[in-house]
Every structure is written in C-alpha cells, then in structure tokens.
C-alpha positions as CSV (number, residue, x, y, z in Angstrom):
1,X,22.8,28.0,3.8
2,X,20.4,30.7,4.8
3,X,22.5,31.2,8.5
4,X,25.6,33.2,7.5
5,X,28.5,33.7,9.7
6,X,28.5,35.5,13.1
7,X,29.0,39.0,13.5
8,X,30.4,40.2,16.9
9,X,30.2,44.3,15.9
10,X,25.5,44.8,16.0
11,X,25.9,47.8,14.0
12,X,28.3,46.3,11.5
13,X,26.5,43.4,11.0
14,X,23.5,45.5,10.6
15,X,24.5,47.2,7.2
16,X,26.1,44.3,5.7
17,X,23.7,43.2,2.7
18,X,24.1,40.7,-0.4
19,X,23.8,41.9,-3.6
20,X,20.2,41.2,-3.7
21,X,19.8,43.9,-0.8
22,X,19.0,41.8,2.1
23,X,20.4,42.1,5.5
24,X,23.3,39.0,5.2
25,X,23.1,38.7,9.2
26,X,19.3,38.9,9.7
27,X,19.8,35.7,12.1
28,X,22.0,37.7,14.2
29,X,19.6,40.8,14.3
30,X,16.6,38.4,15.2
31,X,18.9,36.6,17.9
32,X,19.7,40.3,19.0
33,X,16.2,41.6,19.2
34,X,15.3,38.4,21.4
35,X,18.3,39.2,24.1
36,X,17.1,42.4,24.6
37,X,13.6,43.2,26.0
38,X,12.0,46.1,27.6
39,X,9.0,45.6,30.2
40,X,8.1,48.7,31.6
41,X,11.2,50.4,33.6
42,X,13.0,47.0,34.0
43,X,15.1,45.8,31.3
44,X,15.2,41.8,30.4
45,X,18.4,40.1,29.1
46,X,17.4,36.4,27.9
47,X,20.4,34.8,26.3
48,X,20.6,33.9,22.7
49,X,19.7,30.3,22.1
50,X,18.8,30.1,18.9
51,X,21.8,29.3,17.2
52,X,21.6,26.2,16.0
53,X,25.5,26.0,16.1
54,X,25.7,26.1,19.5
55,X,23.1,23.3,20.0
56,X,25.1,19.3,20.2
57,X,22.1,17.3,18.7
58,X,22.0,14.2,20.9
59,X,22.5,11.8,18.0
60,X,20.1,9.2,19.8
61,X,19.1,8.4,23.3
62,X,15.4,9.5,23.6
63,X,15.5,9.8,19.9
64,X,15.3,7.0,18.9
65,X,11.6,6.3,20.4
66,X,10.7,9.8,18.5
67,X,11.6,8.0,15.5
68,X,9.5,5.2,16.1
69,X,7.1,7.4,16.7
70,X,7.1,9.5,14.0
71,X,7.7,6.2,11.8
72,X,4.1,5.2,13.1
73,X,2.5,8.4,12.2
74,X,4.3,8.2,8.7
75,X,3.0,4.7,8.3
76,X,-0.5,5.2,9.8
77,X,-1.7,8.2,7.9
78,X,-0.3,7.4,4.3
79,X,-1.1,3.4,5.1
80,X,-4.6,4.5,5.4
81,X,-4.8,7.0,2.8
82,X,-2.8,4.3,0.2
83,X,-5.5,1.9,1.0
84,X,-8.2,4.0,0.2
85,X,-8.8,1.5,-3.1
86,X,-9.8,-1.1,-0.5
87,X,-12.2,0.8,1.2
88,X,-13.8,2.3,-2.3
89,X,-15.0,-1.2,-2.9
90,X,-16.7,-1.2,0.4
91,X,-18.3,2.0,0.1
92,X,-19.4,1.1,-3.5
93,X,-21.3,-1.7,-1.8
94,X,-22.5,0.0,1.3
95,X,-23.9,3.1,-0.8
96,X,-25.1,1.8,-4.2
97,X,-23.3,-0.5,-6.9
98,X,-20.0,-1.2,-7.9
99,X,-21.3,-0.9,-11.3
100,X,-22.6,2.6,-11.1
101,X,-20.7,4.9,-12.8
102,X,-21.8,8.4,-11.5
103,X,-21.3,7.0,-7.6
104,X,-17.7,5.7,-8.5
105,X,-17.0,9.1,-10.0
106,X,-18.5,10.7,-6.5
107,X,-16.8,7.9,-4.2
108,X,-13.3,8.4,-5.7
109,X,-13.4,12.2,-4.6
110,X,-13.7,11.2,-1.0
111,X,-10.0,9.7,-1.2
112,X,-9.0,12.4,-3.8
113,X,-9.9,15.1,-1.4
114,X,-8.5,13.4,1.6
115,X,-4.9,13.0,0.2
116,X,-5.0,16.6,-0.7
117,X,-6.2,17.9,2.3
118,X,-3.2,16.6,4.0
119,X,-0.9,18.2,1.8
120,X,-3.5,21.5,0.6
121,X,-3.3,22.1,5.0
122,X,0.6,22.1,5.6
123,X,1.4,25.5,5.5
124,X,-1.2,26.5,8.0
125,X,-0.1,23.5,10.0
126,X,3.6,25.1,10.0
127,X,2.0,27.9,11.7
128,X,0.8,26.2,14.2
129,X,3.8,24.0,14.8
130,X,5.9,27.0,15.0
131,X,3.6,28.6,17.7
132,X,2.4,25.9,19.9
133,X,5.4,23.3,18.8
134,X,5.5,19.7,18.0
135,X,4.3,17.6,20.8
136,X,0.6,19.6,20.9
137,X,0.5,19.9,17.4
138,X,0.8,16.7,16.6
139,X,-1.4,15.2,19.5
140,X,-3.9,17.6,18.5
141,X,-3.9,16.6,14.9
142,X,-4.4,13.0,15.9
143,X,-7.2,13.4,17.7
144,X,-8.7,15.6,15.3
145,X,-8.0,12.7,13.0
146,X,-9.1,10.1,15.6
147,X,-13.0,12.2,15.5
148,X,-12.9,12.4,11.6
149,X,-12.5,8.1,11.3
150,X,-15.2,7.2,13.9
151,X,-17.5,9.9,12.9
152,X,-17.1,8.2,9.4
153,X,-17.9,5.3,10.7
154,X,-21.4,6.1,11.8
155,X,-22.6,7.4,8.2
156,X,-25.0,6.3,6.4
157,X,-24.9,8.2,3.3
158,X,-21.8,8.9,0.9
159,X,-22.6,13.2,1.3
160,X,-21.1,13.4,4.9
161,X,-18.4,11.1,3.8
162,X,-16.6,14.1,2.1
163,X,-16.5,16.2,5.7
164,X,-15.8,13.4,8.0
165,X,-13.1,11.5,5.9
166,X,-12.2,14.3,3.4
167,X,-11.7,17.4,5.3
168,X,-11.9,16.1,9.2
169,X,-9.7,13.3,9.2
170,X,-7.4,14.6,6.8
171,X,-7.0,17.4,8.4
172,X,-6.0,15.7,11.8
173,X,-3.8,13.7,9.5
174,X,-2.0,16.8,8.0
175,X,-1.4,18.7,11.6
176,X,0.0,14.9,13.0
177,X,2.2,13.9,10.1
178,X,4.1,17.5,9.7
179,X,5.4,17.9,13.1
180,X,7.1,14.0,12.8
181,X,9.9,15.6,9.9
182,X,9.8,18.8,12.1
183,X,10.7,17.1,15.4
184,X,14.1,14.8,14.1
185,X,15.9,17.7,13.5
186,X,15.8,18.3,17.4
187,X,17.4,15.3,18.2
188,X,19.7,14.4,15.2
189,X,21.8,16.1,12.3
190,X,24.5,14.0,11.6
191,X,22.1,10.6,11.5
192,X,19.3,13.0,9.9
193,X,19.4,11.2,6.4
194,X,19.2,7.8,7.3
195,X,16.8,8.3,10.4
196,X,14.4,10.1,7.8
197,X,14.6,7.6,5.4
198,X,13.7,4.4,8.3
199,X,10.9,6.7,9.3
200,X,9.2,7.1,5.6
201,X,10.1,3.4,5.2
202,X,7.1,3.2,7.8
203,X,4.3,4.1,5.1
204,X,5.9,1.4,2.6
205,X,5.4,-1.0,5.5
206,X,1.8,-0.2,5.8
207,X,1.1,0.5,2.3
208,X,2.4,-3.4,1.6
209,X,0.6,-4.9,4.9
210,X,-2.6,-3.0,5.4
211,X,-4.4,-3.8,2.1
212,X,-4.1,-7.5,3.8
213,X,-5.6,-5.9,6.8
214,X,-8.2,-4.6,5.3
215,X,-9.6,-7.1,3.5
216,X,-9.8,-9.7,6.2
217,X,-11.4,-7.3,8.2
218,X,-13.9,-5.7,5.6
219,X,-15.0,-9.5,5.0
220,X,-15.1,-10.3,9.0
221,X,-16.7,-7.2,10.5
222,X,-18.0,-5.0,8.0
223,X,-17.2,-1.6,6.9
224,X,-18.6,0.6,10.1
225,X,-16.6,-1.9,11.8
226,X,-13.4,-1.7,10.1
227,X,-13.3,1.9,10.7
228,X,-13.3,2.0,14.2
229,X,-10.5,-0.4,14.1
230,X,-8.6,1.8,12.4
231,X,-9.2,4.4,15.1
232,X,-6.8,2.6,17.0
233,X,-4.4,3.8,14.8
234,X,-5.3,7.3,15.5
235,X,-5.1,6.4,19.2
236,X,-1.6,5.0,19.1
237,X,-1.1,8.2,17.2
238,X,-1.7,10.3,19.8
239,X,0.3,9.0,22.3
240,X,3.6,9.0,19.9
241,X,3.0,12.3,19.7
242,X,3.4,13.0,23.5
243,X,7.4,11.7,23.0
244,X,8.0,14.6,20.9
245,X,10.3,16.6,23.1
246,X,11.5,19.8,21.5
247,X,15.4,20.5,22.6
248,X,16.0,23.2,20.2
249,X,14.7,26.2,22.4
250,X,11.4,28.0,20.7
251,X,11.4,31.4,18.5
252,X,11.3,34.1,20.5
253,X,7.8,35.7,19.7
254,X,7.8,39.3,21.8
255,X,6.7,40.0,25.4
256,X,4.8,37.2,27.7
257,X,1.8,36.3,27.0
258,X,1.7,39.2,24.0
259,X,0.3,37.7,20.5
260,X,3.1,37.4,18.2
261,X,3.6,39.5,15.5
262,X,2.7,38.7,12.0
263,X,6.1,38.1,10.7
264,X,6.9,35.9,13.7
265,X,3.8,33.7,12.6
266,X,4.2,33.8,8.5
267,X,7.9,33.5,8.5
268,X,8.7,34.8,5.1
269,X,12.8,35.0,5.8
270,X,12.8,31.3,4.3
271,X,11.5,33.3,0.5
272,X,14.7,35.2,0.9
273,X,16.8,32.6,0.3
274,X,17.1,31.6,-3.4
275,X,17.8,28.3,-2.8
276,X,14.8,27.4,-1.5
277,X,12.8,29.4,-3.7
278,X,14.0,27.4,-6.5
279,X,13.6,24.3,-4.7
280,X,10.1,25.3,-3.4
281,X,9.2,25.7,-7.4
282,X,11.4,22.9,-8.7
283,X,9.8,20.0,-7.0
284,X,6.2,21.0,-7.9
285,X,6.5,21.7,-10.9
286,X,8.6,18.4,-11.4
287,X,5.2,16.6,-9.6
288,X,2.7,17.2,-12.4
289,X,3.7,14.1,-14.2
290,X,5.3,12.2,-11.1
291,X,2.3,10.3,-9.9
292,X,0.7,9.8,-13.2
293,X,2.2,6.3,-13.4
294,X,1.3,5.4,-9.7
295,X,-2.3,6.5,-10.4
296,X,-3.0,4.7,-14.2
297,X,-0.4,1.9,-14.2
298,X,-2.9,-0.4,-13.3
299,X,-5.1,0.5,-16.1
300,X,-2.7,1.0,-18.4
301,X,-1.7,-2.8,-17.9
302,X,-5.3,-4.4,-18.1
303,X,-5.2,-2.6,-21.8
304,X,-1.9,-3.6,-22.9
305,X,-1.5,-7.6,-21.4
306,X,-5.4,-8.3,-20.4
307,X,-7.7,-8.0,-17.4
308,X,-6.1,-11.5,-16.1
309,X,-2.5,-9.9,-15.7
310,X,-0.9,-10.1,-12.4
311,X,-0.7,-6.1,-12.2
312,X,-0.5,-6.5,-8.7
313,X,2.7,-7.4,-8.4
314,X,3.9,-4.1,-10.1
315,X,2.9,-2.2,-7.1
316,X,4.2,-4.6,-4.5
317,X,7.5,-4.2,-6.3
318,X,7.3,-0.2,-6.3
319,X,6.4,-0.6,-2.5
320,X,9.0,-3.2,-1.4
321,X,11.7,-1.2,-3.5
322,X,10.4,2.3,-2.4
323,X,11.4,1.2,0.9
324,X,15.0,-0.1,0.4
325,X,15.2,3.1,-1.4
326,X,14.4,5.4,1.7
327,X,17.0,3.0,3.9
328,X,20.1,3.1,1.6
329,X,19.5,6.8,0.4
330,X,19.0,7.9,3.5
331,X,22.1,6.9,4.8
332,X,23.8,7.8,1.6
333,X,22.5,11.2,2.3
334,X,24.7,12.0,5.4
335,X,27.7,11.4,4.3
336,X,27.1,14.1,1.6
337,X,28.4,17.5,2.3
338,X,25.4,20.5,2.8
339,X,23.3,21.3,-0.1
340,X,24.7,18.6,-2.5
341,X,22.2,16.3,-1.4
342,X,20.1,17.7,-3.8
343,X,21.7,16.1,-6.3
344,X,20.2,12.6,-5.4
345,X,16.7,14.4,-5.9
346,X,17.9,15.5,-9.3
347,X,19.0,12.0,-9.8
348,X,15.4,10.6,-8.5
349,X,13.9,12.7,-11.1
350,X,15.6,12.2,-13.7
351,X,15.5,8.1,-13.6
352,X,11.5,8.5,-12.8
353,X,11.0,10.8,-15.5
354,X,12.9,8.3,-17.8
355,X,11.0,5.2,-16.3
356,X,7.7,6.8,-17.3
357,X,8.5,7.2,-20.7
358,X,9.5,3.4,-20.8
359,X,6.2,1.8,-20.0
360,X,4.5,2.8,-23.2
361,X,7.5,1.1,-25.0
362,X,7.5,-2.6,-22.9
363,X,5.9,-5.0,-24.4
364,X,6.3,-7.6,-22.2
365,X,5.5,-7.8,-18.7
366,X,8.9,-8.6,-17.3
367,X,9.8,-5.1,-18.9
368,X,7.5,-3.4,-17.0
369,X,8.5,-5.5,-13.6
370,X,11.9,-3.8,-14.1
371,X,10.5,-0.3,-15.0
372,X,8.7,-0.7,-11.1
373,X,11.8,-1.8,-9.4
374,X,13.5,1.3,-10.6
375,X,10.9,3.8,-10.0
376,X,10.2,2.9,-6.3
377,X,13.4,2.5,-5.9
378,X,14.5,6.2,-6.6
379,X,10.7,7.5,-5.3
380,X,12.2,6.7,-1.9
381,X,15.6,8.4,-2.5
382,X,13.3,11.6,-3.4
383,X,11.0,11.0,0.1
384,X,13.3,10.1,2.3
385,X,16.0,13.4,1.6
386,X,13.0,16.0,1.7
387,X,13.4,17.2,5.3
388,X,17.6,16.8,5.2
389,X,17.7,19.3,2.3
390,X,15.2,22.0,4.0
391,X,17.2,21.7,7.0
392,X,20.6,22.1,5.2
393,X,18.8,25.1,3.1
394,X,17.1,27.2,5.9
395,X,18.4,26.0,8.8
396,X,16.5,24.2,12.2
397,X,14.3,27.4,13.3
398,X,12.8,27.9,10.2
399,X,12.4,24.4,8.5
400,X,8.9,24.0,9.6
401,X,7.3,26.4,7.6
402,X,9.8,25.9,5.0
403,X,8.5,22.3,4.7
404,X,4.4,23.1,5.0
405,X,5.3,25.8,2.3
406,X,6.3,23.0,0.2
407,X,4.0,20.3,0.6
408,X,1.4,23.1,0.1
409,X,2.8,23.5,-3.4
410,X,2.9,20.4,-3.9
411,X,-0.7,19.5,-3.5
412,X,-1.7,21.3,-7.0
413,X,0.2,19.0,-8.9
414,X,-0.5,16.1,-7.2
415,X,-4.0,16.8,-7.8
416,X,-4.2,18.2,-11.6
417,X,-1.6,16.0,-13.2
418,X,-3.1,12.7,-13.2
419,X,-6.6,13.9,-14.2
420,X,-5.0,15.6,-17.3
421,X,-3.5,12.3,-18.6
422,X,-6.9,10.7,-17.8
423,X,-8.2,13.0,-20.1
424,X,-5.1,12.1,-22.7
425,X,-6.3,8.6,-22.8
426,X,-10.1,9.2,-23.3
427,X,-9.3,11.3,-25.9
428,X,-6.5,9.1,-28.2
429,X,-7.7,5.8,-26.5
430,X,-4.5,4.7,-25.2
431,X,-1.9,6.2,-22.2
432,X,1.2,6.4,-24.6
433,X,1.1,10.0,-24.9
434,X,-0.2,10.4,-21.1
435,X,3.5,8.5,-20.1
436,X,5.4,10.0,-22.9
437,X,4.4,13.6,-21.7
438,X,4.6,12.6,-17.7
439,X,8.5,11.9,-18.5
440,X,8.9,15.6,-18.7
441,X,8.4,17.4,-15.9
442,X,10.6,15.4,-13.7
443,X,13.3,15.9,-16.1
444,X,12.6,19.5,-16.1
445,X,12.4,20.2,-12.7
446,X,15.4,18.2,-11.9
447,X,17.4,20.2,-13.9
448,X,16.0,23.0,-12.0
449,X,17.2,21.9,-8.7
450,X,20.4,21.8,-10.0
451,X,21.1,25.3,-9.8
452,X,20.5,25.4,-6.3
453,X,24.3,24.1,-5.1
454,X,25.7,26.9,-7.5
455,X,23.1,29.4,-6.5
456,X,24.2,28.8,-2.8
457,X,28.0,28.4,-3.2
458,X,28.0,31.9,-4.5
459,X,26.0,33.0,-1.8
460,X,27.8,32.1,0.8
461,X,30.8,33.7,-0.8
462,X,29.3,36.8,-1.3
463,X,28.3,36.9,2.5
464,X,32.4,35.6,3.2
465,X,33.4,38.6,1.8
466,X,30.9,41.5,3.1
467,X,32.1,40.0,6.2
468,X,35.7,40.3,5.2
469,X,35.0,43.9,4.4
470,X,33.1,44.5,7.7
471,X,36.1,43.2,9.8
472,X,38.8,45.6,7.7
473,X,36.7,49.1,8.3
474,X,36.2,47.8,11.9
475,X,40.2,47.8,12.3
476,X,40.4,51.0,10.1
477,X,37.5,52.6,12.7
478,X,39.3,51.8,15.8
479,X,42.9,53.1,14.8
480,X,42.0,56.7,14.6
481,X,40.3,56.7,17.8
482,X,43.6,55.1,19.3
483,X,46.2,57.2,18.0
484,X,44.9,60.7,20.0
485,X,45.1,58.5,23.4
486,X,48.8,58.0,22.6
487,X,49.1,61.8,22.1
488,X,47.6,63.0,25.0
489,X,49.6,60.7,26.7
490,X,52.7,61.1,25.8
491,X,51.9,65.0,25.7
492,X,51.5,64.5,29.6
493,X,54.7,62.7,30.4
C-alpha cells in the first residue's frame, strides 16, 4: 500500500526513508502541511481529514443510487461507442457507398478516434476531477458529450464528423465516465469489488441491447434522427452525475482561493510507489494483443466457415459472459485480502492470452463458441477489478489520477495492436500468425503483474521496520533528558 503507518513524532517521521530514498511517511507530512496554515499574522489549524482510515465508508445508503448512476454512464458511453458498427453502415449510406473503399477506410477512423479519445483524455480528466471533484466533472463531461452527439447530428459531410463525434463527444464521454470509478470509493470499500463489477456489467447490457436499438431506429427515423435520440442518453447522463456526493473530504491545495501548486495538480507521489509503476506498465503492455480478437474475430470467421456463418452469436456470447464475469469476480474480489486481487488480473490474462492462440487451431464452430465463453468471461474479471486494485495500491486520495494515468497508457495499445495484425493478415493472407502472436503479450504482462504482491509485501516491511527503529531512538532520546530532572531533584531534597 502506498499509506504507511502513522507516525506521532513530525520530525521522526520526517527522516524515515525506504531504501529507495523516499520519505516512508509522505502521507503524514502532506496531512501535516494541510493542519497548519499561515494567513498573514493569524495562524489557521484545519484538522487532518485525509486519512482514509479514519473515514467509515457508508457501505450503501445513498450509494447505491451513485451506483446506478455510474452504471448508466458505464453503459451509455461504451454502449454507444460498441455500436459504432451500426452507425458505420448508416454513415456509409448517408455520405457515399457501402462499397467505397477509400470512405470506409475514412468512416472507420471517426469510431477509431472516438474510442481513443476517451481513453487518450483520462489523465487530464484526473486533473480535473482532482480539482473541481466528481459531481462537476462529470456533469460537465456529459454535457460536453450531450453538444458533441447533436452537433453530429446536423452534419452534412463526413469532415466535421471527426470533431463533433471524434474529439467533442468523446471527450465529454472521457471527463463523464472517469469520475463514475472515482466516486465508489467514497461510499464503499468493503462492497468495492462487487459494486464495480454490477456497474461495468452496465456497458455489457447496452452493448447486447443497443445494436437492437439502433437498428429499429436507423430504419424508422433516419440517421440525423437517431442521433438526437441518443442525446437523451447524454441527458440522463447529466443528471446521474448530480448524485455524485463526495464524502471523502478534498486535498488540501494551499491558501483560499490561491491556485494550487503544481505538484498538488500532477500528483506524481502515485510513480513512487512501485507497485503501481509496474502495474501502470504491466497492463498496457499486456493490451497490444488483447483486443485483436474482439476487433478481427468476425473476419477471421467469414474466412475460415463462410460468409453465411452465424458469427454473430460469438459476440453475443463474449457480451452475455463478459457480464457474469464482472458480477461473480467482482464479488470474488472482496473477499481477497489487499493487493492479491491482482492475481485474478494475472489469471484474466493469462486464459485470454491462451484463448487467442486457440482460434487459429478450431476448426469447427462449436470450438470457437467455447473459445468466446471463456474470453468474455475472464475480460470482465479483468474490468470489473481495475478500480479495487488502484485503490488497494495508492490509496482513496490519490486513485484518480492513478486511474486516468492508466487508461492513458492504455490507449496506445488499444490503438496500434489491432492494426498491426491487420497488416499480418494482408501480408500472409490468413490471421493465424495475427492470433498466435496476440497470445503473448497477455501472457507476458501477466506475469508482470505478478511481482507486484512481492514487490509490496517487502515494502511494507521495510517501512514496519524504519518505523520500529524510529520508535527505539525516540525512547533512547527521551531517557537522557529525564535522568538530569531526577538529579536536580534529588540534589534539592
């Protein structure tokens, strides 16, 4: 855990460092410099409520309607940005031909650039959470979000599409859907895991349901149409953003009214711990062949069993299952002690890793029905445990940025992996190699996150005993300055 154990003595606690030579108790001197503040001749003592220890999370109550809400805004943004495929056909129609190759190549870089906005955007959305918290970040976002869709709907030409639904909307998407992991934390810890994984069950809802949506609308109303229905979404968005409450009391950023200072607004105390640094690292680079089978599956069965193959059922298995997954391993995940829980992301990884290199190798499409069910089922064990894990590893005052740092990372390989086994395949004519190489980076960088239980077992014991020795030349200290009272006393008598 990056929170070490109280010191009482400030000047002891001050020079006790791990072996790396950071301060072991920077918590405490933070907490410290926010009791204490100077405004001109009077002297302002705030007391120190940052410890998350001394917080009693309320385990439900108003919570629960903060999970619904976030479970909306999970559901809403990556509902609509999973059923970009439906409205790609529309915008085919509505700007050219289906059968134009150079506009398809165009067209699919408006949803490519959307879903990595969101993700591109989330550590300057971290900021922003930190500084003007939750509830206005993530109203703000929506209604950013809410102005990118209906603007979208009044184009006419496929060049504005990538401003208004690539950078606008996704934006608002990406400052809305951050602050719904941020906010749980405030109102649960031991219920964390499975609350988490109801509230990304939301997107498999929507992913599974809106394409049906979609469709009957797209046929009823029309494209411009069908956007401005979806602008409802971003509506209801807003106002589930107005029941995030923050209860854990906000960072103390200097003086009233004063700008923060830098290191108040790019909190770089989460890089200090090693633990997250490996798990900030481990996860992306475990990601470049992650999504390769979610983005060529499809293809990769119209080559292998024929264009008339019921390939849709594959992802209605990985959706259905990728939500069971996020209910059971969520719950699974609090009744597993601290930093452990990593282990079902290592677990995840592995299995998916192992999955991809076993579509290449079925040869019959039950084979591959099984391959499906496995993967969504551990691809929600791997969602639904991100935010319990970056609590558990930096602790609730610093999880924000810790999580926009990551889903910044993220967005690299999310975008570069499956192009590269795109260009596998029109180079040897086949996916084989495209799966066979996507199996290893999850395997790699679950073995990566393994460390991290090890790496912060033995820091924790490191701080134990700096601590230790802090306490014993404390005692030695105040001896000596005893022993001359006594003297002088009995001197006296």
């Amino acid at each position: 855990m990056a929170e070490g154990t109280p010191v009482t003595n400030d000047d002891a606690a001050e020079k006790v460092r791990d072996p790396a030579g950071a301060p072991v108790e920077e918590k405490l001197a933070a907490g410290d410099e926010a009791e204490t503040k100077e405004n001109g001749d009077s002297q302002v003592t705030v007391p120190d409520q940052s410890a998350e220890g001394a917080f009693a999370h309320p385990e439900g109550g108003w919570g629960w309607l903060v999970m619904l809400a976030a479970m909306w805004c999970n559901g809403s943004v990556f509902g609509i940005q999973n059923a970009f495929g439906i409205l790609f056909l529309s915008l085919l129609r509505e700007f050219g031909s289906e059968n134009d190759e150079d506009l398809r190549f165009k067209t699919a870089w408006v949803g490519s650039l959307s879903m990595g906005m969101i993700f591109f955007c989330s550590p300057i959305v971290s900021v922003f959470t930190d500084i003007l918290g939750c509830r206005v970040t993530a109203v703000g976002g929506a209604a950013v979000g809410l102005v990118g869709l209906l603007a979208s709907s009044f184009v006419t030409s496929l060049g504005p599409m990538y401003f208004t639904y690539g950078i606008v909307f996704s934006c608002g998407c990406s400052f809305a859907y951050q602050p719904s992991l941020v906010i749980l934390g405030h109102y649960f810890k031991k219920r964390l895991g499975l609350v988490n994984g109801i509230v990304t069950a939301g997107s498999s809802v929507f992913t599974i349901t809106l394409p049906f949506v979609l469709s009957g609308l797209l046929d009823r109303v029309g494209l411009q149409n069908t956007m401005r229905v979806l602008c409802v979404f971003m509506l209801v968005l807003m106002l589930a953003g107005l029941t995030y409450k923050p209860l854990l009391p906000p960072k103390a950023t200097g003086a009233p009214g004063a700008c923060p200072p830098l290191g108040r607004i790019f909190n770089l105390n989460i890089w200090k711990s090693l633990g997250y640094r490996i798990w900030a690292f481990g996860i992306p680079a475990a990601l470049y062949g992650y999504f390769v089978p979610y983005v060529h599956l499809m293809k990769h069965v119209e080559e292998r069993f024929g264009e008339d193959s019921n390939k849709e059922v594959l992802l209605m298995c990985i959706g259905i299952t990728s939500a069971i997954g996020r209910l059971i391993f969520g719950q699974v995940a609090d009744y597993i002690h601290g930093v452990n829980k990593v282990y079902l992301q290592v677990t995840s990884f592995f299995v998916i890793g192992l999955m991809s290199m076993m579509i290449p190798l079925c040869n019959i499409f039950g084979g591959l029905i099984a391959v499906c069910l496995l993967m969504g089922l551990f691809d929600g064990c791997f969602i639904c445990i991100m935010a319990p894990i970056a609590f558990e590893l930096v602790g609730a005052e610093d999880v924000s940025q810790a999580i926009g740092f990551l889903l910044g990372l993220m967005s690299v390989p999310m975008t570069v992996g499956p192009p590269i086994a795109g260009f596998l395949r029109d180079r040897l004519n086949n996916y084989n190699l495209a799966f066979y190489l996507a199996g290893i980076p999850p395997l790699i960088g679950g073995a990566m996150l393994c460390l991290i239980p090890w790496v912060e077992a033995r820091s924790k014991r490191a701080k134990e005993e700096a601590l230790k020795d802090v306490k014993q030349k404390m005692l030695a200290h105040q001896k000596p300055r005893e022993e001359p009272q006594g003297k002088t006393g009995e001197s006296i008598l």
